[in-house]
C-alpha positions in Angstrom: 152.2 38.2 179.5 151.9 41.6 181.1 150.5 44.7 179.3 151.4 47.8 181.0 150.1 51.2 179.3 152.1 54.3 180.3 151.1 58.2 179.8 154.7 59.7 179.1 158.0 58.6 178.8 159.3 59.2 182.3 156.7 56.2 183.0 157.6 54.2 180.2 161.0 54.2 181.8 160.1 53.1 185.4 158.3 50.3 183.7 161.2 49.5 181.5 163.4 49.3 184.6 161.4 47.2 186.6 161.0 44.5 183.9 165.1 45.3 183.7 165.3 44.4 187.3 164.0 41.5 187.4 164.5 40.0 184.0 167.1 36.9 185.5 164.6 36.3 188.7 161.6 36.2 186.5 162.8 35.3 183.0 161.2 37.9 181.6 161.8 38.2 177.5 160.8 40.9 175.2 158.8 39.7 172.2 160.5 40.3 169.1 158.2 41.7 166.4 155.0 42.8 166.3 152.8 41.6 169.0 149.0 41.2 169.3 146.5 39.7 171.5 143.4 38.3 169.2 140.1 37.7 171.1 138.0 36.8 168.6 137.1 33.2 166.5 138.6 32.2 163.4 142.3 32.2 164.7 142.9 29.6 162.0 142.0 31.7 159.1 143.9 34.9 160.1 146.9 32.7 160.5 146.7 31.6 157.3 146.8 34.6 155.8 149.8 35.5 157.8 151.5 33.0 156.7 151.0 33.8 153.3 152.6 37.0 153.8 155.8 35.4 156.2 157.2 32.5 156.8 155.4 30.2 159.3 158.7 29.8 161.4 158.6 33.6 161.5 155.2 33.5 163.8 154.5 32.1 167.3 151.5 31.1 168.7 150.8 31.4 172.8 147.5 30.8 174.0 146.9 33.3 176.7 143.7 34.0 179.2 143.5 37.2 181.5 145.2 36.4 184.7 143.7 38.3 187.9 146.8 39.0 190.3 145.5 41.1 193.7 148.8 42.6 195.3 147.3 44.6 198.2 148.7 48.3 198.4 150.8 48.9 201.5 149.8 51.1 204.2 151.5 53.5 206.9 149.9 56.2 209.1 151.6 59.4 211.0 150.1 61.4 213.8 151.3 63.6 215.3 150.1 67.0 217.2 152.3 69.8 216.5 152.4 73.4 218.3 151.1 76.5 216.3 148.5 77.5 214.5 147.0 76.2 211.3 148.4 77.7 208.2 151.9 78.0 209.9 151.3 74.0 210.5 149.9 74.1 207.1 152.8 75.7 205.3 155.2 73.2 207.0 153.7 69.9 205.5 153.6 71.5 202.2 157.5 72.3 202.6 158.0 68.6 204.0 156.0 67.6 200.7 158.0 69.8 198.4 161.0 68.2 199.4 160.0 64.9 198.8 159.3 65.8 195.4 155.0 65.4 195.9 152.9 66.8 193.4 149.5 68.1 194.9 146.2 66.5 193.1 143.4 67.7 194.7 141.7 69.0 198.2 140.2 66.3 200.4 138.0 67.0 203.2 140.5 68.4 205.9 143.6 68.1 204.1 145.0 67.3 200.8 146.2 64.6 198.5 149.2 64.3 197.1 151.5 62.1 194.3 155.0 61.0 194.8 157.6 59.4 192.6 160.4 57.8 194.7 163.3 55.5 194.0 161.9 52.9 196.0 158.3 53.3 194.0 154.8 55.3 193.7 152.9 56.7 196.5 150.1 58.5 197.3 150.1 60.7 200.6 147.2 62.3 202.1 147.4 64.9 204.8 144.7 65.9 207.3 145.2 69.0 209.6 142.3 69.6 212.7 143.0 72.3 214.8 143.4 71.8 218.4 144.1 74.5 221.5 147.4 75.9 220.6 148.1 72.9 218.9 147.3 71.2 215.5 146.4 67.5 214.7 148.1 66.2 211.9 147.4 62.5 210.0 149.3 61.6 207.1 148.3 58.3 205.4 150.7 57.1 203.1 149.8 54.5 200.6 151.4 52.5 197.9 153.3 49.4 196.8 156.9 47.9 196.8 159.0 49.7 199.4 157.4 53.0 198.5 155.0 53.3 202.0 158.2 52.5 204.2 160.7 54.6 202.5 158.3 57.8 202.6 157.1 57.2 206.5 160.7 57.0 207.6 161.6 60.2 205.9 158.2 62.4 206.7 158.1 60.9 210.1 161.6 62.3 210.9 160.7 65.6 209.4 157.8 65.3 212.1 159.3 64.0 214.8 162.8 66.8 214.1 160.1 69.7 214.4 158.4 68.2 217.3 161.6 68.4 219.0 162.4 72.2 217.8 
């Protein structure tokens, strides 16, 4: 069984989809009913008095125990030195992170950290800027799972590598 909470609905939908998606690979079945996990003693008892309320062939019984799968987030890394000065070189990643559709969460020493909601998955992406002589250092670590990481190198790293060229 996997539990996965969600905050809004936009989330519930990803979820939904990728259960969707792999449904026939997987066999992956909705439960239909109401659905509880019970951690406690006295199984028996409680059962009994569900079954005095519904029929017995109305109620399954799985016996489940916390399963502890590590799927290591993927990683990519972009650097890149870039002519101009700071906040022009500043102003440009936040318009490469607009278009991708980032959503800025908070200041990080150097640089800032950001949220991104692809096709191909969740990402985070942090950028670092360090001022060099005429030209400025910049570092973007992207992070995430599935095919997000890939997917969001390739397009930043074109971005990059167009305005290098420019």
């Amino acid at each position: 069984m996997i539990v996965a909470k969600y905050a809004d609905e936009a989330e519930r939908k990803r979820i939904e989809y990728t259960f969707e998606r792999w449904k026939d690979a997987m066999g992956i079945t909705k439960p239909v009913g109401t659905t509880v996990i019970v951690e406690g003693e006295g199984v028996e008892e409680m059962l009994d008095d569900l079954y005095s309320r519904t029929s017995k062939d109305n109620v399954r019984v799985y016996d489940l125990s916390k399963a502890f799968v590590e799927v290591e987030k993927g990683e990519k890394r972009i650097e890149i030195d870039l002519e101009g000065d700071l906040k022009t070189i500043e102003r440009v990643i936040g318009f490469i992170m607009a278009k991708q559709k980032a959503i800025f969460r908070r200041e990080i020493p150097s640089g800032k950290l950001y949220e991104v909601y692809t096709k191909k998955g969740q990402a985070e992406i942090a950028t670092i800027l360090k001022k060099g002589d005429g030209k400025v250092s910049v570092r973007i670590n992207i992070a995430g799972y599935g095919e997000a990481p890939n997917f969001l190198y390739a397009k930043i790293n074109s971005e990059l590598k167009y305005l290098k060229e420019v």
